[in-house]
C-alpha positions in Angstrom: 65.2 -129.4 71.5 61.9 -128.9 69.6 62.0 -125.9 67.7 58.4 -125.2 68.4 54.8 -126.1 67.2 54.3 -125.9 63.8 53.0 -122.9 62.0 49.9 -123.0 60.1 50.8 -119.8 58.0 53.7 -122.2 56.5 53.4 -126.1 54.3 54.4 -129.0 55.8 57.1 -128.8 52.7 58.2 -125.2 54.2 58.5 -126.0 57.2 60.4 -129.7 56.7 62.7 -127.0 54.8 63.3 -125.0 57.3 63.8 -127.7 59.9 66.3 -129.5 57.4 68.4 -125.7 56.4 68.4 -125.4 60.5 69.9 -128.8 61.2 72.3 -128.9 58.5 74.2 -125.5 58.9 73.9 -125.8 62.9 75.3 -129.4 62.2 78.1 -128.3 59.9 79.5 -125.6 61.9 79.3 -127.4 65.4 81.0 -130.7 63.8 84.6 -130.0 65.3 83.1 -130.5 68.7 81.2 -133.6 67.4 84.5 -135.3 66.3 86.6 -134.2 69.8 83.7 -135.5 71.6 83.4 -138.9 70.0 87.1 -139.4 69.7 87.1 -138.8 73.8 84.2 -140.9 74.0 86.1 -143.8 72.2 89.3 -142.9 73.6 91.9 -142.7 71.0 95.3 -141.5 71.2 93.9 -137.7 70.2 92.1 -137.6 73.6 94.7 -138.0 76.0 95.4 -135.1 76.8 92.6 -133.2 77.4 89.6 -131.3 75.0 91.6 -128.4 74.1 94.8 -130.2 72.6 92.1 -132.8 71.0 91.7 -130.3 68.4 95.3 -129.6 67.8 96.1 -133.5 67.7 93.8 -133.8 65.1 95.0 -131.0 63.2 98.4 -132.3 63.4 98.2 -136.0 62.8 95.3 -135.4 60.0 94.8 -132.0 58.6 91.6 -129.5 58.7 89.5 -131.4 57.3 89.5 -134.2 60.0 87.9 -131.5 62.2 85.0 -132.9 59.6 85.1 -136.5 59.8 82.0 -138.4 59.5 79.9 -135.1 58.6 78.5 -136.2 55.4 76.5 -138.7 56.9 75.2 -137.0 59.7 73.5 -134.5 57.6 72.2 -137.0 55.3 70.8 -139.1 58.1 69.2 -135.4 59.4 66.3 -135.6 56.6 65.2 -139.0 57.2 65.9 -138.9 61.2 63.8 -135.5 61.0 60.4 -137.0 59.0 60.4 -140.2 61.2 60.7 -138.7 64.2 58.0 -136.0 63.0 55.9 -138.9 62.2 56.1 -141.0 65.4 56.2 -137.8 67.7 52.5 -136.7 65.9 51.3 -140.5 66.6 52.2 -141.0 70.0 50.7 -137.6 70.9 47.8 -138.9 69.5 47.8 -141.8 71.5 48.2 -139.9 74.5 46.0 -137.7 74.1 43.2 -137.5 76.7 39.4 -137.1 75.6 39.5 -133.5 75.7 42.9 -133.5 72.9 45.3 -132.4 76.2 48.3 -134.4 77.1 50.3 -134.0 79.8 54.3 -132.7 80.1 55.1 -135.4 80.9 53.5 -137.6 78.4 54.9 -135.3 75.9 58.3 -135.9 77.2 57.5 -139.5 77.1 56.0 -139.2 73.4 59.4 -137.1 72.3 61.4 -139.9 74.1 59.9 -142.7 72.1 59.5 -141.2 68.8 63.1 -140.6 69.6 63.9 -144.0 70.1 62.0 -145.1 66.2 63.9 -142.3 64.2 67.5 -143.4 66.5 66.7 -147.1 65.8 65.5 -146.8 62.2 68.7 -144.8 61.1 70.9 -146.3 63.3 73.3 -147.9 60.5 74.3 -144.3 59.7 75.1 -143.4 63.4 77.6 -146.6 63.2 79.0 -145.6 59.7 79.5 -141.9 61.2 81.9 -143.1 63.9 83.7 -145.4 62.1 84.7 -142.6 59.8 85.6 -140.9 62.7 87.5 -142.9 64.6 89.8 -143.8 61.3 92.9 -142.3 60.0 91.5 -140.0 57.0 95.3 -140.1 56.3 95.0 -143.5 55.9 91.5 -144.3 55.5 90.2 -148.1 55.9 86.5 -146.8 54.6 86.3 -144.6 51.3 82.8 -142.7 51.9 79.8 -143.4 53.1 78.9 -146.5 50.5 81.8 -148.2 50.4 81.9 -148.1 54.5 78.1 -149.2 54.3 78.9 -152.2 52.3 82.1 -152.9 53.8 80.8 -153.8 57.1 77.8 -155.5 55.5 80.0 -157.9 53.5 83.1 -158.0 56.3 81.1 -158.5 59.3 77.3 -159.2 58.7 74.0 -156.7 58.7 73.8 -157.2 62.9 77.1 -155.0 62.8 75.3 -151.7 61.9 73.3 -152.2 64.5 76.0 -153.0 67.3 75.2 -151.3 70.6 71.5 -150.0 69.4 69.9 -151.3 72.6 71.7 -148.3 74.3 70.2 -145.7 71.9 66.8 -147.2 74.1 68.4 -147.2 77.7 69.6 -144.1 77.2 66.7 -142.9 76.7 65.0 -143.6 80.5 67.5 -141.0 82.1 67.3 -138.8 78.9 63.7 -138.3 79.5 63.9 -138.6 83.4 66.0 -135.3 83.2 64.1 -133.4 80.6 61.3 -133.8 82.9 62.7 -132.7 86.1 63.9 -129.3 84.6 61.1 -128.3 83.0 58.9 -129.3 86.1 60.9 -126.6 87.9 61.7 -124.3 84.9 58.0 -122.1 86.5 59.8 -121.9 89.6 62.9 -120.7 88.2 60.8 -118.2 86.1 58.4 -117.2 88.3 55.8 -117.7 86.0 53.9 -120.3 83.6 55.7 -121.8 80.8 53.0 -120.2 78.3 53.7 -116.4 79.3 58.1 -116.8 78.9 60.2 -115.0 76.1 61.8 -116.9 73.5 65.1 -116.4 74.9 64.0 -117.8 77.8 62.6 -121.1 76.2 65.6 -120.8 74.8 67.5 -120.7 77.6 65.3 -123.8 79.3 65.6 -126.0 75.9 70.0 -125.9 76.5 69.5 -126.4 80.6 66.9 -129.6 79.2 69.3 -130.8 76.9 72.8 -130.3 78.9 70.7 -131.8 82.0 69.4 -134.6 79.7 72.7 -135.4 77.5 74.3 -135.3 80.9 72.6 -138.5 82.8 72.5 -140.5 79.5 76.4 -139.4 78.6 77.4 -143.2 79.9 75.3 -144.8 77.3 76.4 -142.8 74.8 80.0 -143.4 75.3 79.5 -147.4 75.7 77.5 -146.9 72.7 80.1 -145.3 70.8 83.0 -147.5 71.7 80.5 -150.7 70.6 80.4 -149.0 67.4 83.9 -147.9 66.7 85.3 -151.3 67.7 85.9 -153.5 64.4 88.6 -156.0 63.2 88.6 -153.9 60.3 90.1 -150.5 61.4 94.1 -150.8 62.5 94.0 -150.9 66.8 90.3 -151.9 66.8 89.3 -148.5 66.3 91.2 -147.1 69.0 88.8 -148.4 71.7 90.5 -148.0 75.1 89.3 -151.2 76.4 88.6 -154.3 75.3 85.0 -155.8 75.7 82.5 -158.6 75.0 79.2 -157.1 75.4 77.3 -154.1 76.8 77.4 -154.9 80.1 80.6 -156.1 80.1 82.0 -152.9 78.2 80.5 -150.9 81.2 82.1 -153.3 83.6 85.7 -153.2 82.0 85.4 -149.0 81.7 84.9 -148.9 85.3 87.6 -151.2 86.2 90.3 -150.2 83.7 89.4 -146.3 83.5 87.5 -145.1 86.6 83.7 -144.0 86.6 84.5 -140.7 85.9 85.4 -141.6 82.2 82.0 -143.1 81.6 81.6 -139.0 80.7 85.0 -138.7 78.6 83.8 -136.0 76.2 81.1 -134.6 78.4 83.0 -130.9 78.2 83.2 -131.0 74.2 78.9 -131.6 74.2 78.6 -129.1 77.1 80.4 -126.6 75.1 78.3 -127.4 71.7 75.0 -127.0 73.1 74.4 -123.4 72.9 75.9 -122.2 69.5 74.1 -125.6 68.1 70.6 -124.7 69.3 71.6 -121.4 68.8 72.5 -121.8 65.3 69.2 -124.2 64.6 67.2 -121.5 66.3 67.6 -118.3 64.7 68.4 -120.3 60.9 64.9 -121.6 61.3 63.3 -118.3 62.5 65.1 -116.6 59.3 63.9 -119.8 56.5 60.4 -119.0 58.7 60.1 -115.3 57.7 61.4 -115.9 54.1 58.6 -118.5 53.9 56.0 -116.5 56.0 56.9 -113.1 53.5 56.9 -115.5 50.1 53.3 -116.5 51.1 52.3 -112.8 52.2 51.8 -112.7 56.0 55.2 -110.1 56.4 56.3 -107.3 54.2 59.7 -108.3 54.6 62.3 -111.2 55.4 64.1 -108.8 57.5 61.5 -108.3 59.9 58.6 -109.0 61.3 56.1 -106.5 60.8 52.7 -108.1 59.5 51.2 -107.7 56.0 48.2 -105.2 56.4 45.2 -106.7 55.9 46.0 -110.1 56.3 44.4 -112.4 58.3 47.3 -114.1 60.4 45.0 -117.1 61.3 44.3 -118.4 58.1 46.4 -121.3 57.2 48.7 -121.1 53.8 46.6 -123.0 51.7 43.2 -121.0 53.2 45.7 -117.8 52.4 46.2 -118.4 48.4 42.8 -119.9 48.0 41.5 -116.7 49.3 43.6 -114.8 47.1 42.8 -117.0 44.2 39.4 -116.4 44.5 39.6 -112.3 45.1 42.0 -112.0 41.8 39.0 -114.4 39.8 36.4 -112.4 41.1 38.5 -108.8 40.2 38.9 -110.7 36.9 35.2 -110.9 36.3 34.3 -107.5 37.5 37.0 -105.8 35.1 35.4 -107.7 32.2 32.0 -107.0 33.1 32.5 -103.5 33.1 34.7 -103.4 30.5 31.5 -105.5 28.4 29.2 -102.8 29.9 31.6 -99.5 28.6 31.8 -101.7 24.6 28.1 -101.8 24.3 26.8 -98.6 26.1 
């Protein structure tokens, strides 16, 4: 889910802040569901019986903190995930762009897809190094943080290893897209009205349909994905991968045969579940970093609201802003001592 276009009335810095604050916390607090669902996805013993008594597994066999596993590097790899895909999003736009600067949904769906598909790639290694941390015992760990698993595979098992099962990160992607774009083509029909005139609770409500749509045709990739990462000589069992596999397409084959279709979505319920309190969470801590930004720069009179500065002209950008007031405080500056100079010699 994009959180929106940018605002002009806040810095590139500001708003990379805001984006980064928004993705961590919603990150952090939605991580439990992150760890049931890749453990399900995997299929270790923790899964077997179902999503709820994942959690309770875990707790059991590993403590509290397990509920944690493999967070660390997920926020880390937010900030670099976040500027590339920023990056690549703004280019392919560009390239997409027709004569007259308007691009189509669904080339912006396609351009979101792809710029997707750099960041995913590029920062791939740290996906990897996520589920390995995962998928161990943090009783009885085989990795000791993020370096020391980093280097560990690279010295154990060569520099191809962090990027085992990548080429799913970009099939995945076809169906992804496929079902962002069939919502939001009937998301007017749903509505009864254009995209441009709906609430923010209800883009809100069409960015988690997009997304559970989306996450739910691309689920099988994800969990072949995740089981080609979790799978390593190194880690006691394998990793806990409930199969045994040679390739991608054979790992699909041998899910099918051994588990059932069905499983291809082990962990679909644990995403489901996380979609609305993440978004939700990414949402409304943007919108709040937004209106502490927007008030420090002087466009609001408060953080805690949303009630415009008087006299302020809302369309001038944040650099136009204290430029303006720069040159007002220079020019009161000159006016004070000129009639100060005029009252000394008078």
């Amino acid at each position: 889910m994009v959180l929106g276009k940018r605002d002009s009335r806040l810095t590139s810095c500001q708003s990379l802040a805001c984006g980064a604050l928004a993705g961590l916390l919603s990150r952090s607090l939605t991580c439990p569901l992150d760890v049931v669902k890749v453990l399900s996805q995997v299929g270790t013993f923790h899964s077997k019986r179902g999503f709820l008594r994942t959690f309770r597994i875990v707790l059991e066999a590993e403590g509290l903190r397990a509920l944690w596993k493999g967070n660390g590097v997920a926020c880390v790899r937010l900030f670099p995930y976040s500027t590339v895909q920023l990056s690549a999003y703004n280019r392919f736009v560009s390239f997409f762009m027709d004569d007259f600067g308007h691009i189509s949904h669904w080339s912006a769906i396609v351009a979101g897809s792809l710029a997707g598909i750099v960041a995913a790639v590029l920062t791939y290694p740290a996906e990897l190094i996520e589920t390995r941390l995962i998928v161990q015992n943090s009783a009885a760990p085989t990795y000791r943080g993020i370096i020391h698993t980093f280097l560990t595979i690279y010295t154990k098992e060569g520099f191809l290893a962090l990027y085992r099962g990548a080429s799913l990160t970009v099939l995945g992607s076809v169906p992804f897209s496929a079902g962002s774009f069939l919502v939001y083509i009937n998301l007017d029909k749903l509505w009864n009205k254009p995209n441009v005139k709906l609430t923010t609770l209800q883009n809100f409500g069409n960015g988690c349909l997009a997304a559970g749509v989306a996450q739910t045709l691309s689920f099988p990739f994800e969990t072949v994905k995740r089981k080609m990462q979790a799978q390593s000589p190194l880690l006691p069992h394998y990793g806990g991968v409930d199969v045994h596999f040679t390739g991608v397409v054979d790992c699909f084959k041998q899910i099918v045969k051994t588990k059932g279709v069905l499983s291809l979505w082990n962990g679909l319920t644990a995403n489901l579940v996380k979609i609305v309190p993440y978004y939700g969470l990414m949402f409304s801590t943007f919108e709040f970093c937004k209106r502490v930004c927007l008030y420090k720069n002087g466009y609001i009179v408060s953080p805690l609201s949303y009630r415009l500065s008087p006299g302020v002209d809302q369309s001038l950008g944040a650099e136009e802003l204290w430029e303006l007031r720069r040159l007002i405080r220079e020019k009161s500056f000159k006016t004070n001592q000129s009639t100060l100079g005029t009252k000394w010699w008078g």
